[in-house]
Residue frames as qw, qx, qy, qz and C-alpha x, y, z in Angstrom:
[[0.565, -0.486, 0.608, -0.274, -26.40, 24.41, -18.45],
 [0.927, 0.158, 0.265, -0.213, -27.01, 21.39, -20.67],
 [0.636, 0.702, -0.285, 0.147, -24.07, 22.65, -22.79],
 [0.039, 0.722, -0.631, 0.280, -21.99, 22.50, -20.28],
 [0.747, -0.178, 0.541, -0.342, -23.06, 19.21, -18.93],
 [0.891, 0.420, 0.167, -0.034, -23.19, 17.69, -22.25],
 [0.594, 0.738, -0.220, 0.232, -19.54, 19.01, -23.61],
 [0.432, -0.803, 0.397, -0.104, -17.67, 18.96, -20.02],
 [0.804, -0.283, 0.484, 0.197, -15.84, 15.30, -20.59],
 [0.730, 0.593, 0.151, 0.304, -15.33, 16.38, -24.47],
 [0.084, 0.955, -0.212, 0.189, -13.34, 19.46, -22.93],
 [0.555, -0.628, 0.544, 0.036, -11.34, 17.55, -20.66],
 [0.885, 0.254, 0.300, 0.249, -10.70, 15.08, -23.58],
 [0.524, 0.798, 0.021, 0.298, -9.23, 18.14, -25.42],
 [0.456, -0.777, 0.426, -0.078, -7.14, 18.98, -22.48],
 [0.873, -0.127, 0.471, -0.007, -5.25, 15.45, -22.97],
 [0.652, 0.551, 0.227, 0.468, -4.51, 16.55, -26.66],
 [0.118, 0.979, -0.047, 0.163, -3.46, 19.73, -25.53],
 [0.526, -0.630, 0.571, -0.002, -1.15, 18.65, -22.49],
 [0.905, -0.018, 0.346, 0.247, -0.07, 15.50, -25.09],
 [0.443, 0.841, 0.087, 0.299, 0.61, 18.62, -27.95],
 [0.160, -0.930, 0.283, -0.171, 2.85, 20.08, -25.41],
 [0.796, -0.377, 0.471, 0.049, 4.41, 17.09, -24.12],
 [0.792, 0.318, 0.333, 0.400, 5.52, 15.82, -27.75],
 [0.229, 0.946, 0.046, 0.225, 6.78, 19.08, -28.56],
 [0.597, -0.717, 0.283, -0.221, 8.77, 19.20, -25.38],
 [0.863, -0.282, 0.416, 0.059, 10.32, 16.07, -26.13],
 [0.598, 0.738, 0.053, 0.307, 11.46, 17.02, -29.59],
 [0.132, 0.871, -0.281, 0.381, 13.44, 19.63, -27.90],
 [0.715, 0.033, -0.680, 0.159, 14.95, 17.33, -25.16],
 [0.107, -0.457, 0.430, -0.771, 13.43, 18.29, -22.82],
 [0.500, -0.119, -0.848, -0.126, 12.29, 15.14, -21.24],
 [0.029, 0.187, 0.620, -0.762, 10.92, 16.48, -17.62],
 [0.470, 0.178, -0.141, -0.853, 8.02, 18.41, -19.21],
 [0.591, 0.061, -0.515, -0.618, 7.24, 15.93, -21.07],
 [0.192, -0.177, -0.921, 0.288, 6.93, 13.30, -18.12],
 [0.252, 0.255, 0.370, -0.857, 4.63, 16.47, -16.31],
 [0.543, 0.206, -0.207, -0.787, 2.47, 16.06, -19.65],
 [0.412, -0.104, -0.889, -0.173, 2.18, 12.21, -19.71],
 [0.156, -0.090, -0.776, 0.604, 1.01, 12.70, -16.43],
 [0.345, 0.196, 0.210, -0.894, -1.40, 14.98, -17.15],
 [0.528, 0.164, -0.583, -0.595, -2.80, 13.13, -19.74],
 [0.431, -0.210, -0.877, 0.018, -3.21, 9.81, -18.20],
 [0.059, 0.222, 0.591, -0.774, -4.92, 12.12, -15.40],
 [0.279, 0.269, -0.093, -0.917, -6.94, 14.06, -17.68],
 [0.328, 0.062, -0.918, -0.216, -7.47, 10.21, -19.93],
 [0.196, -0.141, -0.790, 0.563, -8.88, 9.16, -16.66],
 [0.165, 0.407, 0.502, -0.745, -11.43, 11.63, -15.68],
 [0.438, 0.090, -0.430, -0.784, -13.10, 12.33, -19.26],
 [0.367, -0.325, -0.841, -0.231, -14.76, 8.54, -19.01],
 [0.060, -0.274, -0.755, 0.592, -15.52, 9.26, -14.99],
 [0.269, 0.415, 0.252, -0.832, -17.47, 12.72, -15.67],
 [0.427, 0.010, -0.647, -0.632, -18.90, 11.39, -19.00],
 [0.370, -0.323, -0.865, 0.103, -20.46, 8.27, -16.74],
 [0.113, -0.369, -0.516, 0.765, -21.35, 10.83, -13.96],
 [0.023, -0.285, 0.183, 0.941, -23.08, 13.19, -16.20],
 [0.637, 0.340, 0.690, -0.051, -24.55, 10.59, -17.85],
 [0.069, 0.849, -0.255, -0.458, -22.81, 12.36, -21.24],
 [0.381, -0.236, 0.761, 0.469, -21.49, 9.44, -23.17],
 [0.654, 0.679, -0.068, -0.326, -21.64, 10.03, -27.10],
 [0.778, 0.510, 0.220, 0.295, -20.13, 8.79, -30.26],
 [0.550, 0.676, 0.016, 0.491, -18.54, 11.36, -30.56],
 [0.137, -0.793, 0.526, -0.274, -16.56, 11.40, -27.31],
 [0.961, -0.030, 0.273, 0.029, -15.82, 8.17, -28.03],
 [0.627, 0.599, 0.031, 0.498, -13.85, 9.40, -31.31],
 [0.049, 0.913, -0.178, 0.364, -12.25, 12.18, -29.10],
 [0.725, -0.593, 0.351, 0.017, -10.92, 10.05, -26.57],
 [0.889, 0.051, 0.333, 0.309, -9.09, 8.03, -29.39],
 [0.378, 0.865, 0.016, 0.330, -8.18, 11.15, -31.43],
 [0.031, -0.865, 0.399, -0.304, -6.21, 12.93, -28.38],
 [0.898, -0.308, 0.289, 0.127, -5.31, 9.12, -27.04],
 [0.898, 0.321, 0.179, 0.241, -3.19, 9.12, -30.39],
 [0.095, 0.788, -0.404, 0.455, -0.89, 12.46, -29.56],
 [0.370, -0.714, 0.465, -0.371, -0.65, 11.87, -26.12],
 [0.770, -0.318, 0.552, 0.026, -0.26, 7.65, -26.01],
 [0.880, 0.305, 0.346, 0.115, 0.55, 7.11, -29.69],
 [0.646, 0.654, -0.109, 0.379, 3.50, 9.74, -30.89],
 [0.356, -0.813, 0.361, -0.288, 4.84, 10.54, -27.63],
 [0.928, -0.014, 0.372, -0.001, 5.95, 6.74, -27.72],
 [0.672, 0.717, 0.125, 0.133, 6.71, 7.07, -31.06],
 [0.138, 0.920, -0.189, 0.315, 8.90, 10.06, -30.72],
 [0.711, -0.481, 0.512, -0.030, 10.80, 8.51, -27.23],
 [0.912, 0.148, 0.368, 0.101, 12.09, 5.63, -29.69],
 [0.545, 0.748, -0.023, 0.376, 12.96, 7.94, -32.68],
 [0.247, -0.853, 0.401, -0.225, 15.39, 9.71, -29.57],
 [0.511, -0.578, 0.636, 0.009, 17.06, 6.72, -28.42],
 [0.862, 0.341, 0.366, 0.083, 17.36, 5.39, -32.08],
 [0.340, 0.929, -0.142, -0.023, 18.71, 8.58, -33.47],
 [0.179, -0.800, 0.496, 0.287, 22.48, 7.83, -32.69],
 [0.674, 0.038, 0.715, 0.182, 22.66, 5.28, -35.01],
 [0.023, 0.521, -0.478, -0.707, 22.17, 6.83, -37.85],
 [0.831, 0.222, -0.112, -0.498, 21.65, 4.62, -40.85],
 [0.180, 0.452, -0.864, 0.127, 23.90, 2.08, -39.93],
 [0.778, -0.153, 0.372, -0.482, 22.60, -1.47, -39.03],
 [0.917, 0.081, 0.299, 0.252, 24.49, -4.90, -39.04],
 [0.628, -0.372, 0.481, 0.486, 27.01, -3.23, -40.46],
 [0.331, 0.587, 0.655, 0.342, 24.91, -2.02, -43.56],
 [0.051, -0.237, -0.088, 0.966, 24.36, 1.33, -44.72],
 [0.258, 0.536, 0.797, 0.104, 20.69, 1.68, -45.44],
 [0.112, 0.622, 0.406, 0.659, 19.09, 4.16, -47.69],
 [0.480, -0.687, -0.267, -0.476, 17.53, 5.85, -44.43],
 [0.052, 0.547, -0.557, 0.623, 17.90, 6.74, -41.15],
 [0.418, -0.106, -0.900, 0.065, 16.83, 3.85, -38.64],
 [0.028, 0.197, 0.546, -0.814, 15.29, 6.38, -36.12],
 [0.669, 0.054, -0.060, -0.739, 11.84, 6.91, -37.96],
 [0.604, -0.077, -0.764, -0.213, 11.67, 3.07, -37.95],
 [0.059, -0.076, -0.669, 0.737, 10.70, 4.07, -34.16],
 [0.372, 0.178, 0.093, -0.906, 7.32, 5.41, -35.55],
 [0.486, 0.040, -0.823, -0.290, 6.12, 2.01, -35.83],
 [0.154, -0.284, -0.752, 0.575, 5.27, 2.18, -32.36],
 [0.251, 0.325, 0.230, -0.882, 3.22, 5.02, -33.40],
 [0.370, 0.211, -0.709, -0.562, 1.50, 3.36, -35.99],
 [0.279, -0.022, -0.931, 0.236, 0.85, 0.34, -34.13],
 [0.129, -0.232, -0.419, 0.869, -0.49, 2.53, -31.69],
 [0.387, 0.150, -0.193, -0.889, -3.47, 4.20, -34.25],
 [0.328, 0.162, -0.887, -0.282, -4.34, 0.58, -34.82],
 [0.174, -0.036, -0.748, 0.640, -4.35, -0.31, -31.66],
 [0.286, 0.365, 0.409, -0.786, -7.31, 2.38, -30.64],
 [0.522, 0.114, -0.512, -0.673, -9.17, 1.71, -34.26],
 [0.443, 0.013, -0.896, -0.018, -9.15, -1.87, -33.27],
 [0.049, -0.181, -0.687, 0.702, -10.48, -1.00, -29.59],
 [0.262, 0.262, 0.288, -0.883, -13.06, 1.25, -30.59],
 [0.695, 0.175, -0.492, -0.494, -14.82, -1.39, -32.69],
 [0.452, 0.013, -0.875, 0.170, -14.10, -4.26, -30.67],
 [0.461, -0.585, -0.045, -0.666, -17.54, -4.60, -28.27],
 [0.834, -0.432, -0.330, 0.100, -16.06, -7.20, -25.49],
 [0.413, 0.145, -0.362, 0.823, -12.93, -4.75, -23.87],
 [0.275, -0.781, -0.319, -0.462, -15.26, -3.76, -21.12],
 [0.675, -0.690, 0.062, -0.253, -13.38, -5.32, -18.43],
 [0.760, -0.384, 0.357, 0.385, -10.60, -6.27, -19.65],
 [0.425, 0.734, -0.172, -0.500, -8.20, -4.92, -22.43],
 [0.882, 0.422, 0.015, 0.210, -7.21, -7.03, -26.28],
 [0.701, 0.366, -0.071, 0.608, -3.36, -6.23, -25.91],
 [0.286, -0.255, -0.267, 0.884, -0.87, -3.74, -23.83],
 [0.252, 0.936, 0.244, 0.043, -3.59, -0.25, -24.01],
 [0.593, 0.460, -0.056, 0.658, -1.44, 2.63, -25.21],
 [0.476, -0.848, 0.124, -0.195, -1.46, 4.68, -21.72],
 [0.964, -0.193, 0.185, 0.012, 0.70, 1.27, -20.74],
 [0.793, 0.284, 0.201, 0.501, 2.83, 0.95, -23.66],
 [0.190, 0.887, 0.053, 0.417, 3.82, 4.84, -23.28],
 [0.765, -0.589, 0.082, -0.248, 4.94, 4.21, -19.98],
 [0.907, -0.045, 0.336, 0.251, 6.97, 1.45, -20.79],
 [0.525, 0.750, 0.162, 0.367, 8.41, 3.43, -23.78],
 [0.106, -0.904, 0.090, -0.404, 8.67, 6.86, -22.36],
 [0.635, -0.704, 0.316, 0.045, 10.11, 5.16, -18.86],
 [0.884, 0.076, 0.179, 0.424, 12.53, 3.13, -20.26],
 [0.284, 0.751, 0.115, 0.585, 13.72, 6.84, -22.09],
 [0.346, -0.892, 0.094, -0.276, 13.01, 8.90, -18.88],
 [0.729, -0.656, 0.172, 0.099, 15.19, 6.49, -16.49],
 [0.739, 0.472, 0.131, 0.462, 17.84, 6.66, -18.99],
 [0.114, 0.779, 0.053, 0.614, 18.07, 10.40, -18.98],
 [0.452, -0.812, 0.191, -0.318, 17.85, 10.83, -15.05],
 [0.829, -0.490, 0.209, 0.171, 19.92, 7.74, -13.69],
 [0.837, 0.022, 0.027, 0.546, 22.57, 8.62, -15.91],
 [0.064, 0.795, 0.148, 0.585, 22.49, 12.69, -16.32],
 [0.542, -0.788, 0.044, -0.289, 22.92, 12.82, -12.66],
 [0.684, -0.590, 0.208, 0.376, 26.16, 11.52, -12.17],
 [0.056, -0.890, 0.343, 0.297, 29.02, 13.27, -13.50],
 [0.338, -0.325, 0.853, 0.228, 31.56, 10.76, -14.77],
 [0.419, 0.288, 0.766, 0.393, 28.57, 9.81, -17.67],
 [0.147, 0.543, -0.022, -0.827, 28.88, 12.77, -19.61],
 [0.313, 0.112, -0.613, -0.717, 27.44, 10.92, -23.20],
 [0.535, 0.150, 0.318, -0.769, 24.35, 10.27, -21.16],
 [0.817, 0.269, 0.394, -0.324, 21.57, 8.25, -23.34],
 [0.667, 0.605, -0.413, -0.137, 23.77, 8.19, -26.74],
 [0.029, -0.440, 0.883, -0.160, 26.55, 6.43, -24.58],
 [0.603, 0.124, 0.713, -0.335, 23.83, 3.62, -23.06],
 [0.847, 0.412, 0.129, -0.309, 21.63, 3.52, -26.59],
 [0.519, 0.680, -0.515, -0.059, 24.59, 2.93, -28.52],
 [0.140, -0.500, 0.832, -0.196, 26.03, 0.28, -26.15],
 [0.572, 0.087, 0.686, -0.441, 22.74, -1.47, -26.32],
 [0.294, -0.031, 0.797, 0.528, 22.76, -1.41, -29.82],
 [0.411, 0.062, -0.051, -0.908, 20.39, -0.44, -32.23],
 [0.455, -0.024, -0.841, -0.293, 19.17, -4.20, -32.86],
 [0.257, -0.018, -0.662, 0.704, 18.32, -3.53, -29.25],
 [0.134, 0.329, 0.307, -0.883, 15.66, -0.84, -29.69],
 [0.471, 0.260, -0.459, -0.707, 14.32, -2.42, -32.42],
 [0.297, -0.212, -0.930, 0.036, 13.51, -5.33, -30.92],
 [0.132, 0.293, 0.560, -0.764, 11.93, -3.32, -28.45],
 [0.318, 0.254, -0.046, -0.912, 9.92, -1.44, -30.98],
 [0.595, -0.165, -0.732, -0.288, 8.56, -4.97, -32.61],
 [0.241, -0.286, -0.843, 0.388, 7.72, -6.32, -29.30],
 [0.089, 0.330, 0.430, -0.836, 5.85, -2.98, -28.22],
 [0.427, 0.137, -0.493, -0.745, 4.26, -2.43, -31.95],
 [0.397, -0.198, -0.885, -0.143, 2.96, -6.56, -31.38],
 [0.257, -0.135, -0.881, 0.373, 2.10, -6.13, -28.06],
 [0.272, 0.176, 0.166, -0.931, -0.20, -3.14, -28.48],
 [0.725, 0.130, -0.037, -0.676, -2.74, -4.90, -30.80],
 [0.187, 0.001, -0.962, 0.199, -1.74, -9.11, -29.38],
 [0.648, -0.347, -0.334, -0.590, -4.69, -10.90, -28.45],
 [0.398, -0.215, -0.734, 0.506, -3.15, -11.69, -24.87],
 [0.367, -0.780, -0.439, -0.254, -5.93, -10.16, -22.30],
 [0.509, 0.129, -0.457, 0.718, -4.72, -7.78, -19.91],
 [0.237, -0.522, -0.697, 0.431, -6.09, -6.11, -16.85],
 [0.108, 0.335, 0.161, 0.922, -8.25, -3.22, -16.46],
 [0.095, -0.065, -0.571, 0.813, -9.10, -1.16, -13.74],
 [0.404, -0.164, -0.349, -0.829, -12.69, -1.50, -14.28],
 [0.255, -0.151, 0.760, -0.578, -15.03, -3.42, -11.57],
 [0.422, -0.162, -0.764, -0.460, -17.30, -5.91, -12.48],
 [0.633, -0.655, -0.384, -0.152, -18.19, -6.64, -9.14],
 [0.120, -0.734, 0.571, -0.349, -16.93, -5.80, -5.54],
 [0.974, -0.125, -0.038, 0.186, -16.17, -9.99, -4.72],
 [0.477, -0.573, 0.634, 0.203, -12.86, -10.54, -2.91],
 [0.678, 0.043, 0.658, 0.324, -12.08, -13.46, -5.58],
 [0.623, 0.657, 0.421, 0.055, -13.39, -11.50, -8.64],
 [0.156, 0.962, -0.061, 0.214, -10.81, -9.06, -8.08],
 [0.736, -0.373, 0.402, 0.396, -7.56, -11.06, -7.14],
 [0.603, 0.491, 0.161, 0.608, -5.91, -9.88, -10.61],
 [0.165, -0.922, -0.224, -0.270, -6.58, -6.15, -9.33],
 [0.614, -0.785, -0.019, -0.079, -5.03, -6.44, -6.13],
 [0.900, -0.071, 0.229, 0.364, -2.24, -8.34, -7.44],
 [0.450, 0.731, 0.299, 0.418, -1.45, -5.54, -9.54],
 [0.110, -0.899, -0.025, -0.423, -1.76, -3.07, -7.18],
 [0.983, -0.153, -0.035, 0.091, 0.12, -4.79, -4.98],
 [0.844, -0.009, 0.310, 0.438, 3.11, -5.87, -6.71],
 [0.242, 0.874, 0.283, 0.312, 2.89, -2.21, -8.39],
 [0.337, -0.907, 0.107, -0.232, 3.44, -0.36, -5.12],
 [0.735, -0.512, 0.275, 0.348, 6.42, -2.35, -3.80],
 [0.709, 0.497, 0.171, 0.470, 8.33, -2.30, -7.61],
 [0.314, 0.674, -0.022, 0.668, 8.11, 1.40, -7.18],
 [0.405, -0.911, 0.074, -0.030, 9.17, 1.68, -3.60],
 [0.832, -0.317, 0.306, 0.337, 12.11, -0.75, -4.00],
 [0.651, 0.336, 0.433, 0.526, 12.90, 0.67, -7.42],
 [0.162, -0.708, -0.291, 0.622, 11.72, 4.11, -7.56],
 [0.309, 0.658, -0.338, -0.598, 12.33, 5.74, -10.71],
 [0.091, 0.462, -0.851, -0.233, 13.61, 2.80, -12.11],
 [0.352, 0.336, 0.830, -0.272, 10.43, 0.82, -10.93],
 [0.449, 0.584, 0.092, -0.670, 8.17, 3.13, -13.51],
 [0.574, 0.406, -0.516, -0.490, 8.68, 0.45, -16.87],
 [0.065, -0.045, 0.936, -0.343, 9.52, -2.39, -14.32],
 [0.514, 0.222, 0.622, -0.547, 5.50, -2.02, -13.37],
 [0.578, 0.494, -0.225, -0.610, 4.65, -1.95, -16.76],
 [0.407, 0.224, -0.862, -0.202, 6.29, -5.59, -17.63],
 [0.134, -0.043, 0.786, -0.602, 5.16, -6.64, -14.03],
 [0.516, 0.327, 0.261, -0.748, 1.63, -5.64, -15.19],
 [0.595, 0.436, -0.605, -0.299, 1.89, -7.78, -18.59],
 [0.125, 0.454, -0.844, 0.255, 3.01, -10.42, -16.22],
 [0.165, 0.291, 0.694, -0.638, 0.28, -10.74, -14.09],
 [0.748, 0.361, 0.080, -0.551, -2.31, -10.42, -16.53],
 [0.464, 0.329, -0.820, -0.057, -0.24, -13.38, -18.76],
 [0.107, 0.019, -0.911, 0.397, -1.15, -15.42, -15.01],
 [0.301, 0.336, 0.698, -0.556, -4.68, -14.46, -14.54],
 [0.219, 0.080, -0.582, -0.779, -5.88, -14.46, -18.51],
 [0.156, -0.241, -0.957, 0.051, -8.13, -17.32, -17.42],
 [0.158, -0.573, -0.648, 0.476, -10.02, -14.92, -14.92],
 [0.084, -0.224, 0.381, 0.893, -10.07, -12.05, -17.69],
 [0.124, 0.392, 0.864, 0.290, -13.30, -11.74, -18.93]]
């Protein structure tokens, strides 16, 4: 019984790597639905390892290291991989240059970033209550949606039959590379940013929260698919306004 008490939030951790293993796989093959189904899981699965670890009273070292291990499939090459897709039609072309290389692995800078990112966290002993830079759950999101709403709002109508290569390729690649610097910076930036974690239950202590949640829920009624990277800047936003009260 103790084993199973003691190893239950490490299993569900392994879930997360499993459902991210599937998801990145998934996405390789372009099959971008799945792999939403697996982010999902993951940030579910993400989610409940800490809960039943607390509940259980189960926290180790060494589900600490597992949380960051399967954090780096499921938030840190799934990201990654998204980028390298909507980099790929470019080729090695850039400004008009032919580089040595193909500009789409310069997408795996996000994933990089991303390993940092959770090194940096899991040494760093004030992110109790708030996190050091975008976490990579966030920045996958942002990534991944930005990819997903691609794929669906244009796949669905007839009349754009070159889908994401048409869009990425209009947007340029100088485009997605900005992105990927901004996301790479913003993952391990020492701007403070909210987290769903309760210090107390005060009305005032917990105006960032609300705001969040908020301003969350309308994005993605008014927006709906399209709202799903929307919350994600929104959320950046709103912690950028309440850094002060971050702590």
């Amino acid at each position: 019984m103790n084993f199973i008490k003691n190893n239950l939030a490490n299993a569900i951790t392994l879930g997360n790597l499993f459902s991210g293993c599937v998801g990145a796989v998934h996405l390789i093959l372009g099959d971008y639905q799945t792999t939403a189904i697996c982010i999902i899981l993951s940030l579910v699965l993400d989610f409940f390892d800490g809960f039943v670890a607390r509940a259980l009273k189960a926290n180790s070292n060494l589900g600490t290291q597992l949380d960051s291990l399967a954090d780096m499939v499921s938030f840190g090459l799934i990201p990654g991989l998204a980028m390298f897709k909507m980099l790929e039609p470019f080729g090695n072309d850039f400004f008009g240059m032919h580089l040595p290389f193909e500009i789409k692995y310069l997408g795996f800078f996000i994933t990089l970033f991303s390993c940092l990112r959770l090194a940096i966290f899991n040494l760093d002993e004030d992110q109790k209550y708030y996190f050091k830079g975008l976490n990579t759950p966030s920045n996958t999101i942002l990534i991944f949606g930005i990819y997903y709403v691609l794929q669906t709002e244009i796949f669905s109508k007839p009349e754009n039959q070159f889908g994401t290569l048409h869009i990425s390729i209009n947007l340029g690649a100088e485009f997605w590379l900005l992105l990927t610097a901004i996301s790479s910076w913003l993952l391990i930036s020492p701007i403070k940013m909210i987290a769903m974690k309760f210090k107390s239950m005060k009305l005032q202590d917990n105006y960032p929260k609300l705001a969040l949640l908020i301003g969350s829920i309308l994005i993605l009624i008014i927006f709906k698919i399209v709202g799903i990277p929307i919350v994600i800047l929104y959320y950046i936003f709103i912690s950028l306004i309440f850094q002060k009260q971050l702590k």
